[in-house]
N, C-alpha and C positions, 0 to 999 in steps of 0.2 A: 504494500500500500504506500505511494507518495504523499511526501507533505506537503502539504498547501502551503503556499506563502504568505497567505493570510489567517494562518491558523498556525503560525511557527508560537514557539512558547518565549515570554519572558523571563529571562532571570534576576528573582527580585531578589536582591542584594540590600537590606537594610541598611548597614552601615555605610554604602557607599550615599545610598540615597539621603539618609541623614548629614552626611558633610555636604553634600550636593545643596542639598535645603538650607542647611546653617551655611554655608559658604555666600549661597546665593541672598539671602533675606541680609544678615551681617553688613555684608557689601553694597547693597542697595541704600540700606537703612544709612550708610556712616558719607554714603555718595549724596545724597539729598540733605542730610545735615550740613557736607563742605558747601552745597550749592546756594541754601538760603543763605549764608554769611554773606557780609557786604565784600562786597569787591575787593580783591587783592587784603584782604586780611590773616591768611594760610596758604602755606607753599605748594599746600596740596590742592589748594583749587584748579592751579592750570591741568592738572590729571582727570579734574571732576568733571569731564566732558562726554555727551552722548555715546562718541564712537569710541571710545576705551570704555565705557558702560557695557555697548552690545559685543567687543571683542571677547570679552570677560564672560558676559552671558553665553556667549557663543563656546568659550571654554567647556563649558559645566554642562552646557547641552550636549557638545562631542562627547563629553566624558559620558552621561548617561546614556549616549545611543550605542557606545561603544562598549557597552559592559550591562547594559539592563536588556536592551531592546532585543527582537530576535537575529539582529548582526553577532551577539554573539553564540547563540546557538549556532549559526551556520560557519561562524569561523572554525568550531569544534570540527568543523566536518568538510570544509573544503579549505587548503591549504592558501587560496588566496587569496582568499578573503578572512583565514588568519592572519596573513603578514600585514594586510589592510589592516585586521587591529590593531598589531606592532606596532606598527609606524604608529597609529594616530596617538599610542600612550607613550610613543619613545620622542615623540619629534609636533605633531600640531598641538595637543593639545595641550601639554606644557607650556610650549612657545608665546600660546594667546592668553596662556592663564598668567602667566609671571609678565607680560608687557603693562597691563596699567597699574602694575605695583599694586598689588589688592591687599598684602595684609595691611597698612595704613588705614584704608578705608573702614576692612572688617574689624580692625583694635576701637575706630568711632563709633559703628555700628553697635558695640556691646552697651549693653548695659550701662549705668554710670558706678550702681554696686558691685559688677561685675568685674569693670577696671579696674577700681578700687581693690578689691580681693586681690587681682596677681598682681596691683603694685606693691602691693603688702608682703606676698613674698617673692619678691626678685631677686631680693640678697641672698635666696635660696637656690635659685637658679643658678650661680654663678659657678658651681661646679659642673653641671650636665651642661650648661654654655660653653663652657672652656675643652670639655670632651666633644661637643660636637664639632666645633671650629677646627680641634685636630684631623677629626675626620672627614671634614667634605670640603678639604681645599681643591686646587684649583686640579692638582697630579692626582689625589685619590678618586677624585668624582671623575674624571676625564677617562681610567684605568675603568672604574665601575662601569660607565657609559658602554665604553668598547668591549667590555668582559659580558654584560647582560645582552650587546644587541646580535652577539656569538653565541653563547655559551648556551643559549635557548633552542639554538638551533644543531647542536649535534642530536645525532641520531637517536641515540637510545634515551637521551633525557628528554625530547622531541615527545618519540612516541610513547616515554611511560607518562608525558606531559599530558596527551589524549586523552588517555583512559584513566588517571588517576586526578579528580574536581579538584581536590585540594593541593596539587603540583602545579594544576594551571593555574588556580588562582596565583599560588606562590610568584610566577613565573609575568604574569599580567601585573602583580605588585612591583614586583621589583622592576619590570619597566619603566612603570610609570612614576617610579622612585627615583631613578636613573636620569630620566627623561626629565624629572622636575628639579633636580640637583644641579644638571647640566646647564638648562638653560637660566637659573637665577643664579648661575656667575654669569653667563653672557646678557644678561639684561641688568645684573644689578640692584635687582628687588630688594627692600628690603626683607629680614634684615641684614644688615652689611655686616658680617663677621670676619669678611677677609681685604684685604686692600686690593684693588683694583688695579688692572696689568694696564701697561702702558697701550696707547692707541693700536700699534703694529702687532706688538702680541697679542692684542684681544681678538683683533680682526683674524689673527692665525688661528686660535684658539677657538672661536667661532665656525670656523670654514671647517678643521679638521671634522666636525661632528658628521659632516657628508661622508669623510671617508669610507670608515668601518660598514655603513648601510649597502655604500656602493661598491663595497666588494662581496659582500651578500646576493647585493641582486646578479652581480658576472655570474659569480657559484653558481646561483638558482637558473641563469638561464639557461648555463652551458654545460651543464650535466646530464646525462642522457637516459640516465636511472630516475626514477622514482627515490628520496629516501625516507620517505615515510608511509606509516601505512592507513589514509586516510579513512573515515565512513565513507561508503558509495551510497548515499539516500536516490531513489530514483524519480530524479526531480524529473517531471516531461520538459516544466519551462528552461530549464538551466542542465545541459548536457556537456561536461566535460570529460575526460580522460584524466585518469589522478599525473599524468605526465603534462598536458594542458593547462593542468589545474598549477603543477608547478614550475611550470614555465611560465605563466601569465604572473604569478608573484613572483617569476624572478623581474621581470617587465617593471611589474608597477616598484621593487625595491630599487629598479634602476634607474627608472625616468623622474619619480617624485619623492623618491625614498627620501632624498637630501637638501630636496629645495628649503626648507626653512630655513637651514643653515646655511646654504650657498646663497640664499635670497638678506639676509640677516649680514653674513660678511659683506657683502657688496653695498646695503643700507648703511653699515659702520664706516666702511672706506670710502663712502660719496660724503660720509655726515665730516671725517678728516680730513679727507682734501677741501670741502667748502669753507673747514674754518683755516686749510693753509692760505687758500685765497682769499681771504678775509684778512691775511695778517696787514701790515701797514708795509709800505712797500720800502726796501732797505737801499740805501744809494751801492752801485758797485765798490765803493772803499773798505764799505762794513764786513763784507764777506770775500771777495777777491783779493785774500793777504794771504801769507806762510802761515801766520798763527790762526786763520780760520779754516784753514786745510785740514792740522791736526787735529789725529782722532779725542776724542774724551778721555782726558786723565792725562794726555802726553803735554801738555801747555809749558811743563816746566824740562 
């Protein structure tokens, strides 16, 4: 018997839908507070604008069609339209979640007894602060990134991934762990626990995150085995070959796998060259001398 594409089942995920909820209400709630203030009176109003409102929403909606809806039933069961989920928790939906800077909004959004309570113990915080800062610099989370958007994909951890709910979930988490670790050094969200790479290493730092994807999708395309052993559900509308099935995800890891990041580096490097051309223009004496030739550090 085929499933119906209108009768695929939801998976209702509580907890996810609860941060979803509180994520989205928080945010709303602390964005309408920066708006009624008079003008220019908080740094955080030029953020408090319509379209970083719907990027944000538009976050939280990928995030639940990608994990509630019946996309992820069918990701369970045809391989490319699993690496479809991939990507969207290793690479989109991080991306648009961390650009308008939301926890700010969401800390306004709380309560006023509410803020009150964790300013009360912050001084307690400062050990599990100081542990995470060690852990999600800019080398450890860059290794994680590139260790999760592999390490899901060998074979045998692949297919006990299939069949065992609570290995996928695992595997879906840590993506999306990865994916959100990664792009709040390249955007800078707060909160800021690490110092910030200079323009040229950011912009490298930024672009590498294409790599790792796009030699996923070469793999997937040009392999001539199967290496996994998918459900064959017998859809009439949707007829592929489980070899189709993973050739078409090697496609979509190659052609969109890494545009947020190749899209994201080439926004940084338009946003550093406009402010080189913005500088004030220097006469030929200032820079065309011996002592402006030398590299940094040799002056003496």
């Amino acid at each position: 018997m085929s499933d119906d594409l209108f009768t695929l089942p939801w998976h209702f995920r509580p907890l996810l839908l609860l941060f979803v909820l509180a994520a989205g209400i928080f945010y709303l709630r602390g964005w309408l507070l920066l708006r009624r203030l008079p003008a220019d009176t908080h740094p955080l109003q030029a953020l408090a604008t319509p379209f970083l409102l719907s990027i944000y929403a538009a976050s939280l909606t990928l995030l639940t069609i990608s994990l509630v809806s019946p996309l992820d039933y069918l990701a369970a069961r045809f391989f490319f339209l699993g690496v479809a989920q991939h990507l969207l928790l290793l690479t989109l939906i991080p991306c648009l979640f961390f650009i308008p800077n939301p926890l700010p909004f969401i800390w306004y959004g709380l309560p006023a007894a509410w803020r009150q309570r964790l300013l009360s113990r912050q001084t307690g915080w400062a050990h599990w602060t100081a542990r995470f800062r060690r852990v999600t610099g800019k080398g450890p989370v860059l290794l994680a990134f590139v260790a999760c958007a592999w390490v899901w994909y060998d074979p045998t951890l692949h297919q006990a991934a299939l069949t065992s709910p609570w290995l996928r979930d695992l595997s879906l988490l840590t993506l999306a762990g990865a994916g959100a670790l990664y792009w709040w050094h390249i955007t800078a969200a707060v909160p800021r626990l690490h110092a910030p790479l200079p323009r040229i290493p950011h912009i490298a730092y930024t672009a590498i995150g294409a790599l790792p994807i796009k030699i996923m999708g070469l793999f997937f395309l040009f392999t001539e085995h199967t290496q996994y052993n998918y459900p064959t559900p017998a859809y009439t509308w949707f007829s592929l070959t489980p070899l189709e099935s993973f050739h078409l995800g090697g496609a979509v890891t190659w052609m969109v796998g890494g545009v947020t990041y190749t899209y994201a580096a080439v926004w940084l490097l338009s946003q550093w060259l406009d402010i080189e051309d913005k500088k004030p223009w220097q006469p030929r004496a200032a820079w065309d001398n011996p002592e402006a030739m030398l590299a940094p550090g040799w002056e003496k």
